[in-house]
DSSP file (Angstrom, degrees, kcal/mol; ACC not computed):
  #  RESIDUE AA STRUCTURE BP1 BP2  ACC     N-H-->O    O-->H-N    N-H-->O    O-->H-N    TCO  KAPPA ALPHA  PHI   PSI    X-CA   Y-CA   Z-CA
    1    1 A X    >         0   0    0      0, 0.0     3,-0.6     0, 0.0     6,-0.1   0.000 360.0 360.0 360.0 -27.6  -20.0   59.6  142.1
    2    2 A X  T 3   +     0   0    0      1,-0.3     0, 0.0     2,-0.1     0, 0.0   0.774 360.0  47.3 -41.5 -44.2  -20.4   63.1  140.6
    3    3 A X  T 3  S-     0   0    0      1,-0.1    -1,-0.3     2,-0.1     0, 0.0   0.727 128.9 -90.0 -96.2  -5.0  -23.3   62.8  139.3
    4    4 A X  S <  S+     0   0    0     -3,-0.6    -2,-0.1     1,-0.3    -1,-0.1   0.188  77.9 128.7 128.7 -19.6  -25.1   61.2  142.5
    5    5 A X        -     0   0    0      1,-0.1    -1,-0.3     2,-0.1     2,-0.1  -0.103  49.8-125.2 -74.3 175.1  -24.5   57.0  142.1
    6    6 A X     >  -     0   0    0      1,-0.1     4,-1.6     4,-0.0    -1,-0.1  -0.390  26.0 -99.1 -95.1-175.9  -23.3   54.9  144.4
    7    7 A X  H  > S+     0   0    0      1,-0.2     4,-1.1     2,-0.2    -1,-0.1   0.757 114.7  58.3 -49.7 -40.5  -20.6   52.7  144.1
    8    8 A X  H  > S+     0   0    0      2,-0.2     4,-2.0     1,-0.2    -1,-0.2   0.658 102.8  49.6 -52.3 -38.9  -22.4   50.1  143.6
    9    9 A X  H  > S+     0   0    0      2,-0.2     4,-9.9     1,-0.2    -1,-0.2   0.943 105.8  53.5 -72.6 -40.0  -23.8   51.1  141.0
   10   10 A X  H  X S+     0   0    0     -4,-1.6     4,-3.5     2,-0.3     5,-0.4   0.885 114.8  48.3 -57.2 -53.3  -20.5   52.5  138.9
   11   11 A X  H  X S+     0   0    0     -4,-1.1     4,-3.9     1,-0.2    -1,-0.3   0.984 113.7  41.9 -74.9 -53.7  -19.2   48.8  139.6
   12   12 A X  H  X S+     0   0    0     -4,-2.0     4,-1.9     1,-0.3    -2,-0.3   0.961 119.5  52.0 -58.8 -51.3  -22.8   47.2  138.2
   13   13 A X  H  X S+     0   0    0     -4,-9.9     4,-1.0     2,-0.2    -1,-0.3   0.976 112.5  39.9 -39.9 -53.0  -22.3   50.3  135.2
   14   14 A X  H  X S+     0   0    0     -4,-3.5     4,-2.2     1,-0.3    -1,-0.2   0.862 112.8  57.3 -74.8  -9.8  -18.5   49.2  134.2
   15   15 A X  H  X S+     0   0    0     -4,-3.9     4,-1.5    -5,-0.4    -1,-0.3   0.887 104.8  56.0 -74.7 -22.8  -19.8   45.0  134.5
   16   16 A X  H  X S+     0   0    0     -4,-1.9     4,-2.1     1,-0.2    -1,-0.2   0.780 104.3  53.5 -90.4 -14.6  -22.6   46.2  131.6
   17   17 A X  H  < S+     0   0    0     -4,-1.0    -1,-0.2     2,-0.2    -2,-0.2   0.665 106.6  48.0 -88.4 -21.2  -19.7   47.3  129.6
   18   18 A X  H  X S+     0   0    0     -4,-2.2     4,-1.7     2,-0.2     5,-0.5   0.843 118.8  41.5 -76.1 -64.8  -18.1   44.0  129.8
   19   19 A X  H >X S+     0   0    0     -4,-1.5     4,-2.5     1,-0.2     3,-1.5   0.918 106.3  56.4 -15.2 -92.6  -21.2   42.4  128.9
   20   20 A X  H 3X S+     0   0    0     -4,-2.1     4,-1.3     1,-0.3    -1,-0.2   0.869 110.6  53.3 -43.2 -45.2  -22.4   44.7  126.2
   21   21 A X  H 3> S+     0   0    0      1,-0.3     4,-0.6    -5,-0.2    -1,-0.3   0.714 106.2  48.2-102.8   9.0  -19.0   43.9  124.6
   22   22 A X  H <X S+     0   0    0     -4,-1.7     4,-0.6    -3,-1.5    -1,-0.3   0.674 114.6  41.1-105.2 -12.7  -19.0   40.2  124.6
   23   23 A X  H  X S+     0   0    0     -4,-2.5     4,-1.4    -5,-0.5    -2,-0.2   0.671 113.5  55.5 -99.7  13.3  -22.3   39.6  123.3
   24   24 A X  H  X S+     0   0    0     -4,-1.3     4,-1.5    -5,-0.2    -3,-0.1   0.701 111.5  45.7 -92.0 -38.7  -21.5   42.6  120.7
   25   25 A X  H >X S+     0   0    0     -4,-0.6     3,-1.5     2,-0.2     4,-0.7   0.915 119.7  42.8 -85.7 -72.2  -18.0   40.5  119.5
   26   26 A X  H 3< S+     0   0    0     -4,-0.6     4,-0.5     1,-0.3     3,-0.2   0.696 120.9  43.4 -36.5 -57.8  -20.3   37.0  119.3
   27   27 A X  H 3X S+     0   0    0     -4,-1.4     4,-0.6     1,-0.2    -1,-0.3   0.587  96.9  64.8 -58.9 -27.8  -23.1   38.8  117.7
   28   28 A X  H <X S+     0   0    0     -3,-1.5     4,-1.2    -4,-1.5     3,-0.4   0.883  90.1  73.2 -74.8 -55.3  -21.6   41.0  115.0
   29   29 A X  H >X S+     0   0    0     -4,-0.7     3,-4.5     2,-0.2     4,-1.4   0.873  97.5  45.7 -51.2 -86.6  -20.2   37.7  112.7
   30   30 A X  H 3> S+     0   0    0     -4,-0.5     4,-4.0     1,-0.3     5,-0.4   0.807 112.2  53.1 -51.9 -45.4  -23.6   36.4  111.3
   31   31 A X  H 3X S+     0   0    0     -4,-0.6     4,-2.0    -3,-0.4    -1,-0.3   0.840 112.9  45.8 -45.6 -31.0  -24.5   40.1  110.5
   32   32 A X  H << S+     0   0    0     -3,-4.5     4,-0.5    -4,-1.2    -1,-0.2   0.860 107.6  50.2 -79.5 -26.7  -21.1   40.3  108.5
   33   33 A X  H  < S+     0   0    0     -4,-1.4    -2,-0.2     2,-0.2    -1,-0.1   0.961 116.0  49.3 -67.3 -48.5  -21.2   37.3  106.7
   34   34 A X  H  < S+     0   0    0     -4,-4.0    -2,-0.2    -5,-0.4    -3,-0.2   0.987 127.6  18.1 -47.8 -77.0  -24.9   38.7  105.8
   35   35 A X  S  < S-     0   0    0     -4,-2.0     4,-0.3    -5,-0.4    -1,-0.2   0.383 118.0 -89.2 -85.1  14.9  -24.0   42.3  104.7
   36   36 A X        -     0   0    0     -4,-0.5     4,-0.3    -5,-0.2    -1,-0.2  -0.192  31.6-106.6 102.0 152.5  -20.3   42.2  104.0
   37   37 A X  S    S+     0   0    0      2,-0.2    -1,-0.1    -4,-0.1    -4,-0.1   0.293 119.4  50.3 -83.4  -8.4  -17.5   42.8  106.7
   38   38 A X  S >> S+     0   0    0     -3,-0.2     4,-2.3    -6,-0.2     3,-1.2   0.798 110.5  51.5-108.2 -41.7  -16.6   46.3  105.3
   39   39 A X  T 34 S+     0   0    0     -4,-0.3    -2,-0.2     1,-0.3    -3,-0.1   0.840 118.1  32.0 -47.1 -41.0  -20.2   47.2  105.4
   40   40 A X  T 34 S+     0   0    0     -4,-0.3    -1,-0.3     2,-0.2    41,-0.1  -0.119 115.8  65.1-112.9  34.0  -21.0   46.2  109.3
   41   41 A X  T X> S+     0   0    0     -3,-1.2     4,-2.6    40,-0.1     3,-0.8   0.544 108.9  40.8 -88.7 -57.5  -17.1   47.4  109.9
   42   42 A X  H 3X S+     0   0    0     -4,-2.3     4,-0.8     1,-0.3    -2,-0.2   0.415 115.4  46.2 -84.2   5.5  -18.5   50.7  108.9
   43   43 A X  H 3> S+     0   0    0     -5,-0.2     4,-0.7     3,-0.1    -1,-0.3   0.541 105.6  56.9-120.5 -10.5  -21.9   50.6  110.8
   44   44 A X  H <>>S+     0   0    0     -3,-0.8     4,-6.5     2,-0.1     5,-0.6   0.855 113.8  45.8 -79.4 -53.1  -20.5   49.3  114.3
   45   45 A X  H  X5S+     0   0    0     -4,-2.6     4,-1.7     1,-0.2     5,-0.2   0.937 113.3  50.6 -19.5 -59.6  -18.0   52.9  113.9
   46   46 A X  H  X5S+     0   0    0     -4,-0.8     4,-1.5     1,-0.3    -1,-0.2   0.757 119.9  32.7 -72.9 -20.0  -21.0   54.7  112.9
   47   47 A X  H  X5S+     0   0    0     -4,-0.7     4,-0.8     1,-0.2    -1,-0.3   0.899 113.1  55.0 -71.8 -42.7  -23.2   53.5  115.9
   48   48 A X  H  <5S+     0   0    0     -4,-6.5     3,-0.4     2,-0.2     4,-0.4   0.829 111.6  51.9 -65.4 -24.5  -20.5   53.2  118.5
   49   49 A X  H >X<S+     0   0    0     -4,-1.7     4,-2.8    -5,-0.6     3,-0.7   0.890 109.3  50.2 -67.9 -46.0  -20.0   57.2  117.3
   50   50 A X  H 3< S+     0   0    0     -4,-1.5    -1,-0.2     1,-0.3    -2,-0.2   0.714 109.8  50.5 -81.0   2.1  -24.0   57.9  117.9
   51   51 A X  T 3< S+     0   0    0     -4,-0.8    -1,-0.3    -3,-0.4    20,-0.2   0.448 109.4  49.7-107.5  12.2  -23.9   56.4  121.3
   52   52 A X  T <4 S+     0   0    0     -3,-0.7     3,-0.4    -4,-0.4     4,-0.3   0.512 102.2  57.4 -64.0 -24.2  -21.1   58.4  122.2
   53   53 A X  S  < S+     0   0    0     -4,-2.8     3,-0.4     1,-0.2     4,-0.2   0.740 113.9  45.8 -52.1 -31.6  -22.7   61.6  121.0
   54   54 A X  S >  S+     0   0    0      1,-0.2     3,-1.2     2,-0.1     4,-0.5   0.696  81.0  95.5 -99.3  -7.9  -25.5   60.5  123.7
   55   55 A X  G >  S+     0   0    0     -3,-0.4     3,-1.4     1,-0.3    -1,-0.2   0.808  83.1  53.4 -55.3 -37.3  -23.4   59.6  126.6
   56   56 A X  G 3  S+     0   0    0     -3,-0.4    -1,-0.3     1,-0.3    -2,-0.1   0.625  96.4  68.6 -92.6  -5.2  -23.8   63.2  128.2
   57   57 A X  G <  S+     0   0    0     -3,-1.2     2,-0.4    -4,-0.2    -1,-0.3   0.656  78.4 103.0 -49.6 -29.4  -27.3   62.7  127.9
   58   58 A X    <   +     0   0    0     -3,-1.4     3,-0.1    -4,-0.5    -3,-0.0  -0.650  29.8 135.8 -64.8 102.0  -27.2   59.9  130.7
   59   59 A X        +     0   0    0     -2,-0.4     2,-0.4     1,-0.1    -1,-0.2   0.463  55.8  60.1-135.9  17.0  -28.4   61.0  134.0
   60   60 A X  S >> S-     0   0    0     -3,-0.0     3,-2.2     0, 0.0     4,-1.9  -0.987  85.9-117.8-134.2 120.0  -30.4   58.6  135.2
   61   61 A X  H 3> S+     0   0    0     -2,-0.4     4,-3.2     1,-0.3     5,-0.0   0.771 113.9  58.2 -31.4 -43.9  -29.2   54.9  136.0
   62   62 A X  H 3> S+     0   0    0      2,-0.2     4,-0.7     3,-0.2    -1,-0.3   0.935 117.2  37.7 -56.2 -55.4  -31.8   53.2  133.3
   63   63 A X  H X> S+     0   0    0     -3,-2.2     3,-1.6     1,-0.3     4,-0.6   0.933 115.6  53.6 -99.8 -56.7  -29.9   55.6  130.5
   64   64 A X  H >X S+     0   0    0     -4,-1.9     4,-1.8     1,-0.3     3,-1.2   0.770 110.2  45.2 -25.0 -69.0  -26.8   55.1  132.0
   65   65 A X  H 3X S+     0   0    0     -4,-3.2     4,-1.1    -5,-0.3    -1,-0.3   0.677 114.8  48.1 -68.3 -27.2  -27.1   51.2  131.9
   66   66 A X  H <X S+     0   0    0     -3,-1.6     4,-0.6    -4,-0.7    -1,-0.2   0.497 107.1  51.1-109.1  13.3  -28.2   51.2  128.5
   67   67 A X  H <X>S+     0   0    0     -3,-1.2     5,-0.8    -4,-0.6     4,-0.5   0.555 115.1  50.2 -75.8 -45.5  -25.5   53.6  127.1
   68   68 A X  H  X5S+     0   0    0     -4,-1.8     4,-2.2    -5,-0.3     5,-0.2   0.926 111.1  45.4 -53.5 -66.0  -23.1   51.0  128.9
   69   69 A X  H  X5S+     0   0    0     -4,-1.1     4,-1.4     2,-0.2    -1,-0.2   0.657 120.5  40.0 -78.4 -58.2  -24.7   47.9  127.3
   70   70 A X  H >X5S+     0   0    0     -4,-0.6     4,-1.6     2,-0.2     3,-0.8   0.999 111.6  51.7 -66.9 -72.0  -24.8   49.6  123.4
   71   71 A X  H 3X5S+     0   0    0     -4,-0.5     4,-2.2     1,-0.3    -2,-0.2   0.776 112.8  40.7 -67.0 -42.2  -21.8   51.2  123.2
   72   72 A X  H 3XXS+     0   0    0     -4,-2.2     4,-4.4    -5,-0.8     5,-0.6   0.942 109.0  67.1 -69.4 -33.1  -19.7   48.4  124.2
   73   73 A X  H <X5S+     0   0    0     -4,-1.4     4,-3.6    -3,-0.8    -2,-0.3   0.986 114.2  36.1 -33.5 -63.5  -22.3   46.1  121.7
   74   74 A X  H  X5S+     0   0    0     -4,-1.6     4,-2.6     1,-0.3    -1,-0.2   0.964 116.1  43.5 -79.1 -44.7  -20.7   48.0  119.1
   75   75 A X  H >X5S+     0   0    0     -4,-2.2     3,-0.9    -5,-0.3     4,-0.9   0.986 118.2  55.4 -79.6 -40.1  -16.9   48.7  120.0
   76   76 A X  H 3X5S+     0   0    0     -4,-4.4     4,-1.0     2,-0.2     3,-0.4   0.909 111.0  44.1 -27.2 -53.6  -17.3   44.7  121.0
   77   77 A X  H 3X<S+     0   0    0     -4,-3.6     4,-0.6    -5,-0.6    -1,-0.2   0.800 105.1  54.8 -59.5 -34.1  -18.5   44.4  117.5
   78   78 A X  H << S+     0   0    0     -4,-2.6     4,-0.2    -3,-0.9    -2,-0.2   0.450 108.5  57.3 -98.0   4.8  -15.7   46.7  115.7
   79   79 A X  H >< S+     0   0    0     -4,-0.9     3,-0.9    -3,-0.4    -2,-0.2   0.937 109.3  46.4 -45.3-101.6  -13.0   43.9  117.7
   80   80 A X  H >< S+     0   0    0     -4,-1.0     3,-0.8     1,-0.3     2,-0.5   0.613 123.7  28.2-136.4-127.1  -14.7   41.0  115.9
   81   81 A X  T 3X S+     0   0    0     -4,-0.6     4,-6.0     1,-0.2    -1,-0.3   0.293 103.6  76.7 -52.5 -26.8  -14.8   42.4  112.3
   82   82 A X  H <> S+     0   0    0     -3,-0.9     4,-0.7    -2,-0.5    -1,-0.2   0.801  98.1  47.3 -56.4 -33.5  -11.5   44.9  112.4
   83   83 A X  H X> S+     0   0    0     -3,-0.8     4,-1.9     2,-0.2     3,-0.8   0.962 114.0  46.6 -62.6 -46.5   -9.0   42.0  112.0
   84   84 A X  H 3> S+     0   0    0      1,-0.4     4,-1.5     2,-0.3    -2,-0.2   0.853 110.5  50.7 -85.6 -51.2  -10.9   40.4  109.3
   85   85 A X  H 3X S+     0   0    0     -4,-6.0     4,-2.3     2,-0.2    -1,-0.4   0.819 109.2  51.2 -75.8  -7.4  -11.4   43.6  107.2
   86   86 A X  H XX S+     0   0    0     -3,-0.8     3,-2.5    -4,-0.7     4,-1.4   0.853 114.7  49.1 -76.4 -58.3   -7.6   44.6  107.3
   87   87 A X  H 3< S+     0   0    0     -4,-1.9    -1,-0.2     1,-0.3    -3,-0.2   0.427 111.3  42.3 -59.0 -19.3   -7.2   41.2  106.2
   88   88 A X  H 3< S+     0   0    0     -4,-1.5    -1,-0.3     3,-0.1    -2,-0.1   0.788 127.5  35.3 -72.9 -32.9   -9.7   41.3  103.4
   89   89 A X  H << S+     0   0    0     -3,-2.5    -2,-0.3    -4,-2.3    -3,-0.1   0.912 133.1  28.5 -83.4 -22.6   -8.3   44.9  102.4
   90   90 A X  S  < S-     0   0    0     -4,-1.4    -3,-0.2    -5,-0.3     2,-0.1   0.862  96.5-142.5-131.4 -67.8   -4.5   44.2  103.3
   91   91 A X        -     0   0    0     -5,-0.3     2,-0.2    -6,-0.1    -3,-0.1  -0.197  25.1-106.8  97.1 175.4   -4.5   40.5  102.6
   92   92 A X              0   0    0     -2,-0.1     0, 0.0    -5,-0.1     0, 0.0  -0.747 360.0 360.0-125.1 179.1   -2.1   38.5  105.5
   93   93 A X              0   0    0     -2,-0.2    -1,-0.1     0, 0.0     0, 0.0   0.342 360.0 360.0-104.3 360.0    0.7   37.2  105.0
């Protein structure tokens, strides 16, 4: 509301963030299998880092929505692979 949206929109914003991080945990597995799990462990971080870096760039609802939509893709994506690499590095028990 600070910056000028409505409510509506802020609801529509935090629903792309739910979104963005269920098709990010669904999506992220065939990519791991492909390139390794410590490899797309370490590339979900580095992304989910560069679209926080950009967040204060969003000031317009289109940016907004598609800062919501990535950034949860990726912290959806480092859920899905974080168990799996402690358990490759760690081993379970």
């Amino acid at each position: 509301m600070d910056e000028g949206f409505s409510t509506s929109y802020a609801a529509f914003a935090v629903a792309m963030l739910g979104i963005g991080s269920s098709v990010g945990r669904l999506a992220i597995g065939p990519p791991a299998d492909r390139f390794g799990r410590l490899n797309t462990f370490r590339a979900v971080i580095f992304l989910a880092g560069i679209w926080l870096a950009v967040w204060p760039a969003c000031t317009t609802q289109a940016s907004l929505t598609t800062f919501a939509f990535f950034y949860a893709f990726f912290a959806g994506g480092f859920v899905a692979v974080a168990p799996v690499v402690a358990g490759d590095l760690w081993g379970v028990w």
